[in-house]
Backbone and ligand atoms as CSV (ligand in chain L), in Angstrom:
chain,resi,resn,atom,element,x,y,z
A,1,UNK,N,N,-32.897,1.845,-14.279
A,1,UNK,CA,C,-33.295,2.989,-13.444
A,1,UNK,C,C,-32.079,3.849,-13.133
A,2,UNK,N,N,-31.893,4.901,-13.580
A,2,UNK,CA,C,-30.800,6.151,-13.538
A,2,UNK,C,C,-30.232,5.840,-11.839
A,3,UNK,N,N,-31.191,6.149,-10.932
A,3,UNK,CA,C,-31.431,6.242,-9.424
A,3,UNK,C,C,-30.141,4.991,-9.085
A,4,UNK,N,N,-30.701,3.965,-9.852
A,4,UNK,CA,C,-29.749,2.919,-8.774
A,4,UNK,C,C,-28.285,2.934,-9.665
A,5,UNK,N,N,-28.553,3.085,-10.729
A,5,UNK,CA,C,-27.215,2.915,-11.726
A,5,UNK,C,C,-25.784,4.295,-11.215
A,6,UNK,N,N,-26.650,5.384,-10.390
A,6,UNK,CA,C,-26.036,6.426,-9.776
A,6,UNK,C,C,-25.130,5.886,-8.496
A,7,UNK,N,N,-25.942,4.854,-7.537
A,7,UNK,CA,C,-25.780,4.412,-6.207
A,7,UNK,C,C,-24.647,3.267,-6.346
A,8,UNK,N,N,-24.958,2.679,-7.794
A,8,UNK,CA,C,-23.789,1.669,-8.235
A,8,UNK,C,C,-22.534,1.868,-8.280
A,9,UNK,N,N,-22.812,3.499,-9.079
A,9,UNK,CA,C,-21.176,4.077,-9.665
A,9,UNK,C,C,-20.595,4.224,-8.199
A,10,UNK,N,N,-21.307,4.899,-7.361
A,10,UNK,CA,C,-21.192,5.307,-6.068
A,10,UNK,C,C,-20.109,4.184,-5.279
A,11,UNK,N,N,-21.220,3.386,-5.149
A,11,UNK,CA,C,-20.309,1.931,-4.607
A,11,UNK,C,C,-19.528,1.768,-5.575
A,12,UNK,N,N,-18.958,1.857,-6.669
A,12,UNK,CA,C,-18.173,0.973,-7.746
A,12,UNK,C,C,-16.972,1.914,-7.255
A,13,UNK,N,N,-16.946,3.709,-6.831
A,13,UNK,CA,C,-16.094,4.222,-7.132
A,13,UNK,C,C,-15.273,4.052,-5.341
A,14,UNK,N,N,-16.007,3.911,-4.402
A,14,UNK,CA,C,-15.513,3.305,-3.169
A,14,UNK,C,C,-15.309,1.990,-3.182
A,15,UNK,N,N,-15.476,1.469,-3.865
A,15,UNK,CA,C,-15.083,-0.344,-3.850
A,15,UNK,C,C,-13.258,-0.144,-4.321
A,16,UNK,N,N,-13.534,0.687,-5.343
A,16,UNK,CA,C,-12.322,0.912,-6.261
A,16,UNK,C,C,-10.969,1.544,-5.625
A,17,UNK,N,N,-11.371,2.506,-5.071
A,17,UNK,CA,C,-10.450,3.149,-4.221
A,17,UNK,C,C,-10.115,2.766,-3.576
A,18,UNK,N,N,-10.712,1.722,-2.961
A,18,UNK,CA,C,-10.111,0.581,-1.769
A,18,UNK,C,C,-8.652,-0.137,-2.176
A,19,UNK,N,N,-8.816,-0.397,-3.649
A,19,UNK,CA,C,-8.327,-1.518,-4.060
A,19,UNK,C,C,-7.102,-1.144,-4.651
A,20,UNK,N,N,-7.154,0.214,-5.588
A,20,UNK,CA,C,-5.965,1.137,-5.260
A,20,UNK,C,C,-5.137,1.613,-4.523
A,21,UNK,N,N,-5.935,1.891,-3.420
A,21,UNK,CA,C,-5.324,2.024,-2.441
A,21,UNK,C,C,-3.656,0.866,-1.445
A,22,UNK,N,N,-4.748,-0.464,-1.722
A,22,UNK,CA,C,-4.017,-1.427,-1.196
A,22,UNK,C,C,-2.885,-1.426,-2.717
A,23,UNK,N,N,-3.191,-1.228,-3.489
A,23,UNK,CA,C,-2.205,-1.169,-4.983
A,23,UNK,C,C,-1.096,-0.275,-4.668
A,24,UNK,N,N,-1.196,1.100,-4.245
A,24,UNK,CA,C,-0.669,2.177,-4.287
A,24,UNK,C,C,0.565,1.828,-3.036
A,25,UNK,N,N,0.019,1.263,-1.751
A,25,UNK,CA,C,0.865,1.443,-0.720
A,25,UNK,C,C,1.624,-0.085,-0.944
A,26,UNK,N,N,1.425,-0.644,-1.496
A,26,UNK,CA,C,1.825,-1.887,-1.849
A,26,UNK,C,C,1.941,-3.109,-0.703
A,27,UNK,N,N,0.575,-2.846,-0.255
A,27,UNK,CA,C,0.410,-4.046,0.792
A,27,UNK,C,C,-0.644,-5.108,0.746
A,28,UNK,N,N,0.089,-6.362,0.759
A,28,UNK,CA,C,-0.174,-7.301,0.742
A,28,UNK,C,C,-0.279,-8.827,1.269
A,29,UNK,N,N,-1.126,-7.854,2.784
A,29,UNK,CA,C,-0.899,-8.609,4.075
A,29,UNK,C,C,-1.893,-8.288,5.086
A,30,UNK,N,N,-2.451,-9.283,6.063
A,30,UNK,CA,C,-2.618,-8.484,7.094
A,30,UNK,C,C,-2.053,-8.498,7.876
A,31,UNK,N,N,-2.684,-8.297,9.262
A,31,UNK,CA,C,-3.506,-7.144,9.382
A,31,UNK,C,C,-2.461,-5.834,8.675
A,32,UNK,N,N,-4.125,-5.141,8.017
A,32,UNK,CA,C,-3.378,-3.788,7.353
A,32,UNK,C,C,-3.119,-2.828,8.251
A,33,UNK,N,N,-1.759,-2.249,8.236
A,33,UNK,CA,C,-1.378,-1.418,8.725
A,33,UNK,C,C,-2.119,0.256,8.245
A,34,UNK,N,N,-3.315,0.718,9.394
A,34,UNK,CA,C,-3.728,1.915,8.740
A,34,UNK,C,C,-2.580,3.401,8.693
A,35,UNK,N,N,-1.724,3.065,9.520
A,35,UNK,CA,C,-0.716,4.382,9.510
A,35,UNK,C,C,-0.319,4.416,8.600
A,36,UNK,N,N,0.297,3.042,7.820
A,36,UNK,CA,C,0.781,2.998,6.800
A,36,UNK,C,C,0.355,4.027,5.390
A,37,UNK,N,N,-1.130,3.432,5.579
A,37,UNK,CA,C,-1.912,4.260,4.438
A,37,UNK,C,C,-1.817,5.764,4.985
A,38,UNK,N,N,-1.920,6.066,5.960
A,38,UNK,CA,C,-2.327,7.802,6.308
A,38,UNK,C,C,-0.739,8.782,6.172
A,39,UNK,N,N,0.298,7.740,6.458
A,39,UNK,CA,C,1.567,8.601,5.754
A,39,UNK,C,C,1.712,8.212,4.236
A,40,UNK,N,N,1.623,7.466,3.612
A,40,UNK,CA,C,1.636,7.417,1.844
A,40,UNK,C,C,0.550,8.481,1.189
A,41,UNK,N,N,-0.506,8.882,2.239
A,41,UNK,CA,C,-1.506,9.952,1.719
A,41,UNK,C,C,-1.015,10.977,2.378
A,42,UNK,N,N,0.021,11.251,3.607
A,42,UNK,CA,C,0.140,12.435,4.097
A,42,UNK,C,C,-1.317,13.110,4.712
A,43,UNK,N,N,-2.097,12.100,5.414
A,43,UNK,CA,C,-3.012,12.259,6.343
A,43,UNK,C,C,-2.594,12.204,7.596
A,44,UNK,N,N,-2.612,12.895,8.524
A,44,UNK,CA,C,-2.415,12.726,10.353
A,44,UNK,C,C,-3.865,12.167,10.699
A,45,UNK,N,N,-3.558,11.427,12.002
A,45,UNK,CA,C,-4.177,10.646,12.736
A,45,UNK,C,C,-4.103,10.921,13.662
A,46,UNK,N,N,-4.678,11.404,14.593
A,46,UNK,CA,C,-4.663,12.215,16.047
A,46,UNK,C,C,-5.878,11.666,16.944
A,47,UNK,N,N,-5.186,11.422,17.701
A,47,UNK,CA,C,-6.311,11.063,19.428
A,47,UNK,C,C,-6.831,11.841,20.000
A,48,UNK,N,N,-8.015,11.699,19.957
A,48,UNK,CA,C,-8.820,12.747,21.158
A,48,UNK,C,C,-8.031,12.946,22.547
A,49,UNK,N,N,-7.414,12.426,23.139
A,49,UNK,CA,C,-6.614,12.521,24.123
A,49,UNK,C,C,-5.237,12.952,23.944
A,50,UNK,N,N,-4.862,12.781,22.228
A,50,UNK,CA,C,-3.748,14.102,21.924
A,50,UNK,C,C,-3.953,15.217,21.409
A,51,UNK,N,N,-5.216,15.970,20.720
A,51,UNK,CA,C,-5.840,16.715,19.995
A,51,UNK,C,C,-5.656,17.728,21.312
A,52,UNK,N,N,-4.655,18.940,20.501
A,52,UNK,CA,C,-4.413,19.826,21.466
A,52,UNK,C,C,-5.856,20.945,21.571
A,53,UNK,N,N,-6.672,20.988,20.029
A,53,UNK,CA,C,-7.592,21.884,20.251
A,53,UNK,C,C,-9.156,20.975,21.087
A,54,UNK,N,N,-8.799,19.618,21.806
A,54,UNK,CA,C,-10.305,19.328,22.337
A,54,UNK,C,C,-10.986,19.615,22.941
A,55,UNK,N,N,-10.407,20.914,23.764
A,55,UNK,CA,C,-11.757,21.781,24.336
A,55,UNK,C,C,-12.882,22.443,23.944
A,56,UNK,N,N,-12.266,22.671,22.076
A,56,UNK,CA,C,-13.361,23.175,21.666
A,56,UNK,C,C,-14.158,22.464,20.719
A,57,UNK,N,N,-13.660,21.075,20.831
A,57,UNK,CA,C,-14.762,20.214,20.184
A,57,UNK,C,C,-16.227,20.184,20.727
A,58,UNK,N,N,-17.059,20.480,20.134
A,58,UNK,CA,C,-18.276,20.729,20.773
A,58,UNK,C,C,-18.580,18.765,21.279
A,59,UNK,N,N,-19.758,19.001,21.775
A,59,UNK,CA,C,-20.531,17.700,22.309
A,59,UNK,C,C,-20.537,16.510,21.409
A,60,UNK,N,N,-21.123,16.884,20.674
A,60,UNK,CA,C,-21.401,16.191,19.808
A,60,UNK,C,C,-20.239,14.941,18.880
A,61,UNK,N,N,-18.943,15.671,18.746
A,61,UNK,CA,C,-17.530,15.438,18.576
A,61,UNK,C,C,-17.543,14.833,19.551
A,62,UNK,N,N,-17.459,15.052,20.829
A,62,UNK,CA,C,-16.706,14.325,21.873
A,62,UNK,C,C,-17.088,13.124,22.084
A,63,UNK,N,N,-19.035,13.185,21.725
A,63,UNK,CA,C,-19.769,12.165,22.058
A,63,UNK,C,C,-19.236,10.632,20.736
A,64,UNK,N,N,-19.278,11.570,19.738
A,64,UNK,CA,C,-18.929,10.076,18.201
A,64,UNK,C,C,-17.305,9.676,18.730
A,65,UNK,N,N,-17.594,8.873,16.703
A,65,UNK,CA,C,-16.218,7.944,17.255
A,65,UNK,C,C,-15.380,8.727,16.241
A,66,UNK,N,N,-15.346,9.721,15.835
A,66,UNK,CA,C,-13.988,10.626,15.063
A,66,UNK,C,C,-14.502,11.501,14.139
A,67,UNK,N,N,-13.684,11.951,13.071
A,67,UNK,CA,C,-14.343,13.183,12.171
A,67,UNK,C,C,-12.787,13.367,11.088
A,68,UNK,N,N,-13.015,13.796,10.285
A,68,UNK,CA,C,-12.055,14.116,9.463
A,68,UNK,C,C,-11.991,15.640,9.354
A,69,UNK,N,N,-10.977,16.315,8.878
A,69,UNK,CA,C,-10.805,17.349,8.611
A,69,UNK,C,C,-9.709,18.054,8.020
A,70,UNK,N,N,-10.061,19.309,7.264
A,70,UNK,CA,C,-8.841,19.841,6.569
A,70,UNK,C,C,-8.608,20.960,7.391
A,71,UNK,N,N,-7.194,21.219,7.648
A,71,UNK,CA,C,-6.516,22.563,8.315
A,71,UNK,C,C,-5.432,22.795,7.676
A,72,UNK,N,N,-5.454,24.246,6.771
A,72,UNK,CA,C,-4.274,24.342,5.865
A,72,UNK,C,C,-3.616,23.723,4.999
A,73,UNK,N,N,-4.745,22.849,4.249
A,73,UNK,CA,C,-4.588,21.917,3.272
A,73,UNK,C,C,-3.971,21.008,3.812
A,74,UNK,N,N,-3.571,20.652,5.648
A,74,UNK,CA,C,-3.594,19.240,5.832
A,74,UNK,C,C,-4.196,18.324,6.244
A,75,UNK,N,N,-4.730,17.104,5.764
A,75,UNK,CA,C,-6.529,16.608,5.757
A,75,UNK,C,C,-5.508,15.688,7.403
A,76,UNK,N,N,-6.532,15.989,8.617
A,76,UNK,CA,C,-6.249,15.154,9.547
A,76,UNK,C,C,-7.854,14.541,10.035
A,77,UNK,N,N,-7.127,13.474,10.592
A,77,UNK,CA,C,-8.270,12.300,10.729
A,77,UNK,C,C,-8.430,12.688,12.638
A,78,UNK,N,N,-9.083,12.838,13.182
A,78,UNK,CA,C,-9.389,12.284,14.872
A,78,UNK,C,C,-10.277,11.796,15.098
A,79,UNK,N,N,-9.511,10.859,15.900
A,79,UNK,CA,C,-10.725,9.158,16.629
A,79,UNK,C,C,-10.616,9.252,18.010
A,80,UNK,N,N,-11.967,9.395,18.530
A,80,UNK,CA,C,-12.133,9.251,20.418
A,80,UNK,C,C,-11.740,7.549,20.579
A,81,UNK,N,N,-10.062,8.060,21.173
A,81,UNK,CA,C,-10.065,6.754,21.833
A,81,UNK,C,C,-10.626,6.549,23.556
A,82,UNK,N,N,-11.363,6.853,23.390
A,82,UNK,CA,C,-11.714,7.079,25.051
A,82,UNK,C,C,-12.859,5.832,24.880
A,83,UNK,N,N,-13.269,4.621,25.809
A,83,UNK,CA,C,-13.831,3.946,25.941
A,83,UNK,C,C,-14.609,3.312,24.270
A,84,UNK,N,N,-12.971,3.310,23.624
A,84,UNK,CA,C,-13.470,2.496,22.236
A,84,UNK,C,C,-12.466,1.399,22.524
A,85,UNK,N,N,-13.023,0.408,21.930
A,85,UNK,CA,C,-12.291,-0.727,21.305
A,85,UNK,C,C,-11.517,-0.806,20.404
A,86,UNK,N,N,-10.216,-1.186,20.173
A,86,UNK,CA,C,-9.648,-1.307,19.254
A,86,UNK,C,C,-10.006,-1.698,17.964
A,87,UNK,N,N,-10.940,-2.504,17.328
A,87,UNK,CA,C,-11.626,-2.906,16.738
A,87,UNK,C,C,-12.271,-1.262,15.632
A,88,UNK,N,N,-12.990,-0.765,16.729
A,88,UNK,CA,C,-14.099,-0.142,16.765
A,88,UNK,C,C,-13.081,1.503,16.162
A,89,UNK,N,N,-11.817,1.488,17.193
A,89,UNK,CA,C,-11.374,2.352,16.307
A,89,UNK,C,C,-10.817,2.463,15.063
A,90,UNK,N,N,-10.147,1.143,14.823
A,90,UNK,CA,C,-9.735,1.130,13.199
A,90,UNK,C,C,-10.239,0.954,12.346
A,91,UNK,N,N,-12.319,0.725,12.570
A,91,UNK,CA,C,-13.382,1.095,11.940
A,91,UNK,C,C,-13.480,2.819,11.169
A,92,UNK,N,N,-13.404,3.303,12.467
A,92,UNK,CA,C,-13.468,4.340,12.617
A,92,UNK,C,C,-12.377,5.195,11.597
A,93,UNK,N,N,-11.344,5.107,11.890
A,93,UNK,CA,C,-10.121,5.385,11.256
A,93,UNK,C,C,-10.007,5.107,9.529
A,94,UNK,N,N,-10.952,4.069,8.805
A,94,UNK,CA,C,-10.817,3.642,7.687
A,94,UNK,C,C,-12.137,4.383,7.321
A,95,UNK,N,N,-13.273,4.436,8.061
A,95,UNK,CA,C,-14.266,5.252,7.661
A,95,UNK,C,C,-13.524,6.344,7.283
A,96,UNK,N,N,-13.231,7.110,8.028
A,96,UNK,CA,C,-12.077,8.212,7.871
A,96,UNK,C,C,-11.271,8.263,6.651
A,97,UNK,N,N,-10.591,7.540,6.864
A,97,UNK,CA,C,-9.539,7.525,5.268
A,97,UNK,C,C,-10.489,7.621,4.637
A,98,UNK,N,N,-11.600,6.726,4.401
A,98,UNK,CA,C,-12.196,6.713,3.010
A,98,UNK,C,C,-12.655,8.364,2.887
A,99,UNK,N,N,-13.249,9.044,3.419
A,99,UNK,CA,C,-14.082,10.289,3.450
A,99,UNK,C,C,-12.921,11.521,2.547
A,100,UNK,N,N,-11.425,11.354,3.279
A,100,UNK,CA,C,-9.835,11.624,2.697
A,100,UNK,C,C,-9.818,11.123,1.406
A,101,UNK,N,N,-9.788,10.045,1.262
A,101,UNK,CA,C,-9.474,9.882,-0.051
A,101,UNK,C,C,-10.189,9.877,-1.358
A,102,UNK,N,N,-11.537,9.838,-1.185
A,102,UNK,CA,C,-12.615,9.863,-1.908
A,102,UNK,C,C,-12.692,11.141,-1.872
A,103,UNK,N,N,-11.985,11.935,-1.671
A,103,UNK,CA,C,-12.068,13.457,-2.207
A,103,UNK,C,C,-13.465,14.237,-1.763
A,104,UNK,N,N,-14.144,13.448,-0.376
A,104,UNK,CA,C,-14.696,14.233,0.110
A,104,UNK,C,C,-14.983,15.163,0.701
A,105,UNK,N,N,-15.869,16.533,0.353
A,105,UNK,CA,C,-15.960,17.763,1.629
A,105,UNK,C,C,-15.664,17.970,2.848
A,106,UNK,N,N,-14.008,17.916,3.208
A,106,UNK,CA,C,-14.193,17.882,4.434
A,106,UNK,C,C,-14.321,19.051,5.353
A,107,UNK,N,N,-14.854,20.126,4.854
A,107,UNK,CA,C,-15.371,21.500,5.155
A,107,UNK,C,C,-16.751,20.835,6.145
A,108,UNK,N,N,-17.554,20.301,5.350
A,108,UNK,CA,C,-18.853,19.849,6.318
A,108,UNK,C,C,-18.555,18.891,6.972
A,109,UNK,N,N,-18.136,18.859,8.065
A,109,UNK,CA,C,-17.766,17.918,8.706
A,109,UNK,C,C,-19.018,17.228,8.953
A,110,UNK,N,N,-18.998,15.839,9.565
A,110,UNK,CA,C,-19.864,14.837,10.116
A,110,UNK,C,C,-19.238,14.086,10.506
A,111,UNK,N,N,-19.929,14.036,12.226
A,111,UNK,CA,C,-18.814,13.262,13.086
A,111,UNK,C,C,-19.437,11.743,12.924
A,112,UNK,N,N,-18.840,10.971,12.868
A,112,UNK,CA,C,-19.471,9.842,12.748
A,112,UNK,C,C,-19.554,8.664,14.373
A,113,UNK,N,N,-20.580,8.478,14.006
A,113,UNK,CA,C,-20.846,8.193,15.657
A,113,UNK,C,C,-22.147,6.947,14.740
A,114,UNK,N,N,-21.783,5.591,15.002
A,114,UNK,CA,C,-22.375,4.470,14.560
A,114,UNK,C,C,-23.856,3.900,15.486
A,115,UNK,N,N,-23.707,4.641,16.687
A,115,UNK,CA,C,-24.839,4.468,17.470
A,115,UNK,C,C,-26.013,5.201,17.309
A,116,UNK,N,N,-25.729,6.419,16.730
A,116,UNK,CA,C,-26.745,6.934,16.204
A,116,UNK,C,C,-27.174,7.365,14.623
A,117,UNK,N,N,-25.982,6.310,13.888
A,117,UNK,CA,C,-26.169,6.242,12.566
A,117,UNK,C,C,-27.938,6.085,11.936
A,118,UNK,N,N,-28.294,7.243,11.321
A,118,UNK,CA,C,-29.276,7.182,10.866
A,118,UNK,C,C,-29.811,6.563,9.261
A,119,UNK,N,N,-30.606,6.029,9.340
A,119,UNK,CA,C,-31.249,5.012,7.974
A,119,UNK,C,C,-30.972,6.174,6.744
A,120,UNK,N,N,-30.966,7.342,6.588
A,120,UNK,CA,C,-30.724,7.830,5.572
A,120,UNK,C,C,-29.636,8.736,5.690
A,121,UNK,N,N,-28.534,7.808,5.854
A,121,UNK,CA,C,-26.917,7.756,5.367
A,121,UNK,C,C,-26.876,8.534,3.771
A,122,UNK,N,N,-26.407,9.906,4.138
A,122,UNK,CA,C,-25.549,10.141,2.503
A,122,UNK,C,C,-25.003,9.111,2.238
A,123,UNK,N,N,-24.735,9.608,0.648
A,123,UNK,CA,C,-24.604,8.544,-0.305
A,123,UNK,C,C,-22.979,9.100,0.396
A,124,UNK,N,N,-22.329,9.544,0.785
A,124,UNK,CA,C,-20.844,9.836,1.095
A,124,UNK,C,C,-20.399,8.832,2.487
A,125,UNK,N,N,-21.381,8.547,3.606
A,125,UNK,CA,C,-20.888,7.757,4.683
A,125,UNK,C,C,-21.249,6.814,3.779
A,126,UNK,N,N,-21.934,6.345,3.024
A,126,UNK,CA,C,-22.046,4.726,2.555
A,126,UNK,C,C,-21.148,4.522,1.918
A,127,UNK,N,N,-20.253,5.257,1.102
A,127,UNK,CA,C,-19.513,5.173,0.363
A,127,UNK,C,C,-18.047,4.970,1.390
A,128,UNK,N,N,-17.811,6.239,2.545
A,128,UNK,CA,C,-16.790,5.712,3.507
A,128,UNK,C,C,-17.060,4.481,3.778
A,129,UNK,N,N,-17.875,3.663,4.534
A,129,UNK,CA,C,-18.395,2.686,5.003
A,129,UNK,C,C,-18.176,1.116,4.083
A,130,UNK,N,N,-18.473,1.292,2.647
A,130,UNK,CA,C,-17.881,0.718,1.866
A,130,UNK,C,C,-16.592,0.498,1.697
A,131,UNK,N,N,-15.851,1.546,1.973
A,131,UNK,CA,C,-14.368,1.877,1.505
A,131,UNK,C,C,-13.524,1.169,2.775
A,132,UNK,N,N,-14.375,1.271,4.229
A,132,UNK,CA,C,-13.600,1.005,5.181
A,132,UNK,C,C,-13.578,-0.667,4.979
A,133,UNK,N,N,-15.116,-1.218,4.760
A,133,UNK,CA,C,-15.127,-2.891,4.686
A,133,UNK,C,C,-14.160,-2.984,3.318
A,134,UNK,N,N,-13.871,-2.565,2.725
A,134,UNK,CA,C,-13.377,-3.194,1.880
A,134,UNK,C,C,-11.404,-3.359,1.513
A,135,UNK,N,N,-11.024,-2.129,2.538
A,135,UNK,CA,C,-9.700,-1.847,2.521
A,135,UNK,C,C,-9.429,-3.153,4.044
L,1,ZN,ZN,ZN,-18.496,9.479,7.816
């Protein structure tokens, strides 16, 4: 069936990137250091509580747990650390990378917010989501 053999490559090509990834930065340890990865990609990582523009994050932003984005061709990642768990943010943060490195749109943003993750997930958060369990 074309359909699933599509959803495969999908997962095959976020499984993969994971694994490069850990190839590329040459780590081979845990716990993984995510800064590590976001300066070898020249990604920023910014806190909602350092994000100088968060006033004009609308609701919706403020409400999830981060978002990726490009500004002047530099792809930055922000995660609400405000009543997250540590855990929960370096979820968050690898969802992220993956969306960065998988060479996804980050013009359309989508804030990702796991509480109201809906059953029909683009094939692009499944693919972050993949990328994060697997890095
Ligand atoms: Zn996402």
């Amino acid at each position: 069936m074309p359909y699933k053999n599509k959803n495969y490559s999908c997962y095959c090509a976020a499984r993969n990137k994971a694994w490069e990834v850990l190839i590329h930065c040459k780590i081979t340890s845990l716990p993984l250091n995510l800064n590590l990865i976001a300066e070898y990609y020249k990604i920023k990582i910014i806190p909602y509580s350092k994000a100088k523009n968060y006033k004009n994050f609308n609701q919706e932003i403020k409400d999830g747990d981060g978002f990726s984005t490009i500004l002047n061709s530099q792809k930055i990642i922000y995660f609400n650390d405000k009543n997250r768990t540590i855990q929960r943010i370096r979820f968050t943060i690898a969802h992220e990378l993956g969306h960065c490195l998988l060479e996804h749109d980050l013009i359309k943003t989508k804030y990702r917010n796991s509480e109201t993750g809906l059953p029909e997930d683009s094939i692009e958060e499944i693919q972050a989501n993949v990328f994060a369990r697997d890095i």
